[in-house]
Rosetta silent file (secondary structure, phi, psi, omega in degrees, C-alpha in Angstrom):
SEQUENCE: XXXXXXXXXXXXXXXXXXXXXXXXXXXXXXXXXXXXXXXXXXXXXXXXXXXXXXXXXXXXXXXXXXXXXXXXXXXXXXXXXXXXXXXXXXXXXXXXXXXXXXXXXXXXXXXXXXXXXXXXXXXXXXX
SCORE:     score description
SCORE:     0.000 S_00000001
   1 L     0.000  118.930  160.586   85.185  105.271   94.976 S_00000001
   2 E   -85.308  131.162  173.542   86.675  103.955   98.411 S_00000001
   3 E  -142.873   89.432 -160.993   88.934  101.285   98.251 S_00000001
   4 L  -116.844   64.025 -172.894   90.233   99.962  102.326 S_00000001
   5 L  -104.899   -8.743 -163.195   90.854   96.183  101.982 S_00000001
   6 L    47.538   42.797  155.864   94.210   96.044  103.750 S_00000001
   7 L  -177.852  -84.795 -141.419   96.295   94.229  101.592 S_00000001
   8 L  -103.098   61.848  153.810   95.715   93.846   97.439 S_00000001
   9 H   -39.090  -97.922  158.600   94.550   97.579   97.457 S_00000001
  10 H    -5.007  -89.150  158.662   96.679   98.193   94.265 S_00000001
  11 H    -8.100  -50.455  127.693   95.470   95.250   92.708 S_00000001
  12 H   -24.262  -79.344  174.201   92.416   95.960   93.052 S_00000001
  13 H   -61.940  -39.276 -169.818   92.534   99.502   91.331 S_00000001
  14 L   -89.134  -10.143  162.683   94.460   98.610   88.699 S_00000001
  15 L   -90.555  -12.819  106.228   91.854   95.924   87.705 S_00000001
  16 L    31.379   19.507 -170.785   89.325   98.220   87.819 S_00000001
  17 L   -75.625  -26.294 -155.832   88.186   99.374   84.092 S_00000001
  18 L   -84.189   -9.176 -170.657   84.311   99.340   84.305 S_00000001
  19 L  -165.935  138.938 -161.433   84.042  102.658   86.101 S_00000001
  20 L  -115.947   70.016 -179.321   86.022  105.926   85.931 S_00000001
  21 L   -56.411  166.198  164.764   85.096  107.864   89.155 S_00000001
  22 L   -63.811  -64.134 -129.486   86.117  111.723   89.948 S_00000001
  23 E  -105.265  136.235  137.873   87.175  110.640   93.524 S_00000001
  24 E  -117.706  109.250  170.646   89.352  107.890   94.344 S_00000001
  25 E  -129.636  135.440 -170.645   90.441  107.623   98.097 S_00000001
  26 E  -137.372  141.383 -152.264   92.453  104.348   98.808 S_00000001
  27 E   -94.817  135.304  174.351   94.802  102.977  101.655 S_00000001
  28 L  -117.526  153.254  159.329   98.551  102.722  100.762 S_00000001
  29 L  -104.557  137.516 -177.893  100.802  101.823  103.363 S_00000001
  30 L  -101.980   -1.428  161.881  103.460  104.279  104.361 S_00000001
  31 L   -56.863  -31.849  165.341  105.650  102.044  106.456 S_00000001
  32 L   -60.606    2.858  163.410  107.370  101.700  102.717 S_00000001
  33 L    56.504 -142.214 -165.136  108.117  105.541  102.814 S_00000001
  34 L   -97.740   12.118  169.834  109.212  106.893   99.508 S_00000001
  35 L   -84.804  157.290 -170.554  110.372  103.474   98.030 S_00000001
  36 L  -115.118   90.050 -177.794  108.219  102.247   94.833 S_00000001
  37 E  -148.062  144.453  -30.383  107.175   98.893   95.784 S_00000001
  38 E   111.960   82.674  167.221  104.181   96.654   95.818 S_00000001
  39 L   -60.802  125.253 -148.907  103.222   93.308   97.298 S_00000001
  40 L   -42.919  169.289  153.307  102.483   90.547   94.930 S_00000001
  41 L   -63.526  127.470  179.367   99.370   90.081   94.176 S_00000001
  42 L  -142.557  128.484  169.176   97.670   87.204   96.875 S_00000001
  43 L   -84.821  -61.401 -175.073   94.063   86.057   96.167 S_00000001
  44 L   -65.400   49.842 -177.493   94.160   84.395   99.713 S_00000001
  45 L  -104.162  134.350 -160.433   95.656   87.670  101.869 S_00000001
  46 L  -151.721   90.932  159.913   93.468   87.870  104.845 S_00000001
  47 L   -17.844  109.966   18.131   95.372   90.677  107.285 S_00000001
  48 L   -97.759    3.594  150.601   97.949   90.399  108.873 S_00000001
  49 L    77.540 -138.574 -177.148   98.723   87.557  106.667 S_00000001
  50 L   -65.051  -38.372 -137.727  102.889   86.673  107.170 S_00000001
  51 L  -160.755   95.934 -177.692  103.863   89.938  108.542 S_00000001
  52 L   -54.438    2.557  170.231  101.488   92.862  109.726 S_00000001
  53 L  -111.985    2.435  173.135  103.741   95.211  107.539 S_00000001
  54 L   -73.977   76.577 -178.597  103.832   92.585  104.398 S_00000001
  55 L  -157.937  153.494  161.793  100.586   94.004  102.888 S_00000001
  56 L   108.480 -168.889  140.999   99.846   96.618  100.500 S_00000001
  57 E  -137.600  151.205 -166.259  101.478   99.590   98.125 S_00000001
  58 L   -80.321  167.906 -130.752  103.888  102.247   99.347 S_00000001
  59 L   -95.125  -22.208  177.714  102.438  105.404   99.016 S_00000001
  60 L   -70.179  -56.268 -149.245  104.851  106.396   95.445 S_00000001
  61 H   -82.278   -2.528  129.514  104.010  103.470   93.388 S_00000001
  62 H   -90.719   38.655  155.614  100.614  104.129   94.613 S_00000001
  63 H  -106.913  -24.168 -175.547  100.509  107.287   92.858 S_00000001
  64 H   -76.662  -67.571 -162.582  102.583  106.120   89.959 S_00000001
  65 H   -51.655  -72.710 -178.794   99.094  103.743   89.615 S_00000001
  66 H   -30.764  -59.427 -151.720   96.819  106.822   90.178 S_00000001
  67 H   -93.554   -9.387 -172.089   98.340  109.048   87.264 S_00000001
  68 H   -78.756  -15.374  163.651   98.885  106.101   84.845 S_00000001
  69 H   -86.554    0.675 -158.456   94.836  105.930   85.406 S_00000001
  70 L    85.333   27.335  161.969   94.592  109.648   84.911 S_00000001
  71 E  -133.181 -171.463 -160.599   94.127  111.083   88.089 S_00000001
  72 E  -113.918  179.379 -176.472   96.550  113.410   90.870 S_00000001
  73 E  -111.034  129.436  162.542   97.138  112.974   94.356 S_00000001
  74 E  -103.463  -22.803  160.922   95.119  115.813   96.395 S_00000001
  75 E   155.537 -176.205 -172.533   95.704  115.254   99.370 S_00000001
  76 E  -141.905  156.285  163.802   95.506  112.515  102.147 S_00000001
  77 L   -42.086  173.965 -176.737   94.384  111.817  105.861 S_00000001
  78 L   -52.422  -66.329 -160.535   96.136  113.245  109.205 S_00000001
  79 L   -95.478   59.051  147.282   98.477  110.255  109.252 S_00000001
  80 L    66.832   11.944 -177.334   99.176  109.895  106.026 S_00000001
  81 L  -133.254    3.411  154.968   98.039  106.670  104.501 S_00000001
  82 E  -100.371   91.821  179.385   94.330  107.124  103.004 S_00000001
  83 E   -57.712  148.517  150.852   95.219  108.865   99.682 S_00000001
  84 E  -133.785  108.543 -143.334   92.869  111.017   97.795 S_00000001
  85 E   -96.862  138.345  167.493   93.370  111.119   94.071 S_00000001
  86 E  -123.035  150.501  156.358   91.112  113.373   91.721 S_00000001
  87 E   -55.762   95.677 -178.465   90.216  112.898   87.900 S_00000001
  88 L   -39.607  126.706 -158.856   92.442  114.550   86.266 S_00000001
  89 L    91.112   11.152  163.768   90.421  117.918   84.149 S_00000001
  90 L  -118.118   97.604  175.946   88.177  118.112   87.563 S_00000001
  91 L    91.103   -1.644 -154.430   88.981  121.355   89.621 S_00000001
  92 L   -22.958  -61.553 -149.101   92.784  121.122   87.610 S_00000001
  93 L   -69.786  -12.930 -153.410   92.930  125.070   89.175 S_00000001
  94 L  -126.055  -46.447  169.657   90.916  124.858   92.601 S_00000001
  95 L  -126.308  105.422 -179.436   92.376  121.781   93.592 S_00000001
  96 L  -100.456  159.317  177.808   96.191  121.172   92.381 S_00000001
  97 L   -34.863  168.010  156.615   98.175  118.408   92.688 S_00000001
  98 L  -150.864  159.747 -166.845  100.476  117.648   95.555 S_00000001
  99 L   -83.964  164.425 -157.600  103.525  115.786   95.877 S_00000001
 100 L   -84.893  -19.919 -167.119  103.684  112.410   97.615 S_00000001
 101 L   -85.134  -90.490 -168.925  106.394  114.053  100.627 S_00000001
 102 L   -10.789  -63.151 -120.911  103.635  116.637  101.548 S_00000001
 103 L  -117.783  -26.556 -179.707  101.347  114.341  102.799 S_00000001
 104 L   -91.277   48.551 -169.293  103.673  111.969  104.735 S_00000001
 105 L  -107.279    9.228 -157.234  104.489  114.434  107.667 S_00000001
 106 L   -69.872  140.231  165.151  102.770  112.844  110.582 S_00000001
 107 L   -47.603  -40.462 -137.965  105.373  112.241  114.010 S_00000001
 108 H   -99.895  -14.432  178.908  104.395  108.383  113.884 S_00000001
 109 H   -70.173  -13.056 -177.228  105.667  107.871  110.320 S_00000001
 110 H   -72.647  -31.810 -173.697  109.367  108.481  111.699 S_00000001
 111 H   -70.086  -90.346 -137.730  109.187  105.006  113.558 S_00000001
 112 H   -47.682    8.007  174.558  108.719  103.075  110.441 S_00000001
 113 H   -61.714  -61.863  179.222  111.510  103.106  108.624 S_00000001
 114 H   -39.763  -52.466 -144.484  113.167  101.222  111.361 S_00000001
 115 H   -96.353    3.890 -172.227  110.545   98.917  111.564 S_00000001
 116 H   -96.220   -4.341 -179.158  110.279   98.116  107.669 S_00000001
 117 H   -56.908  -32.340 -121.305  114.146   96.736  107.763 S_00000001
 118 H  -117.074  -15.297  172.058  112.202   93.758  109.136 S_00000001
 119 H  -110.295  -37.647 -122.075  110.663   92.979  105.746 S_00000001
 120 L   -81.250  -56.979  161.433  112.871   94.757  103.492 S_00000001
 121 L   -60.804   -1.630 -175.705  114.665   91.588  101.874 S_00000001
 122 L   -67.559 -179.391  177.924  111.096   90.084  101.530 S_00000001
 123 L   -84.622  145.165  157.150  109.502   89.811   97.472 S_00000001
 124 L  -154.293  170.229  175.787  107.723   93.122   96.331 S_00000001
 125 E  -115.533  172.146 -162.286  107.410   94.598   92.792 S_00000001
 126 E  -104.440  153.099 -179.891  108.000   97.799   91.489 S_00000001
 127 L   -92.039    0.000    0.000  104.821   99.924   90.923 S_00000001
């Protein structure tokens, strides 16, 4: 299952019940880095909405979502924001987990830090 909507991603997954795929690969945003946070829930979010960096889940608390459905983070695109999560008891040994840091090493991920102070006091929830 692919899941690319640019904004209530999360949302989205975690409402989800009716179907268990193997595969999950889904866009987090990684301008949040390694904080575990989550933009409400918006039925009317239509990109870029208030803020092109208000959208989304950071790349932790979407994995915190992933294993609380059962599955691991396997790896992700070059720059770092299209996760891909396996069903956990599929491949456990041929394809192992990886940690959420692995995956975020891209050059262009260094600007964003910078650029999420711009948001940072905005509402988000913890994932």
């Amino acid at each position: 299952m692919s899941i690319d909507i640019d904004g209530n991603d999360y949302w989205i997954w975690d409402a989800i019940t009716v179907v268990d795929p193997q595969v999950v690969i889904i866009e987090t945003h990684n301008a949040f880095g390694m904080k575990n946070i989550v933009v409400p829930y918006d039925p009317d979010y239509a990109f870029p909405g208030r803020h092109e960096l208000y959208h989304g889940a950071s790349p932790v608390a979407m994995t915190k979502l992933a294993n609380r459905k059962g599955y691991r983070l396997v790896g992700a695109n070059d720059l770092g924001f299209n996760f891909i999560f396996l069903k956990n008891g599929i491949a456990d040994t041929l394809i192992p987990e990886v940690e959420v840091e692995s995956v975020l090493k891209h050059p262009s991920l260094r600007d964003m830090n910078p650029r999420f102070a711009e948001i940072s006091d905005w509402e988000f929830e913890q994932g």
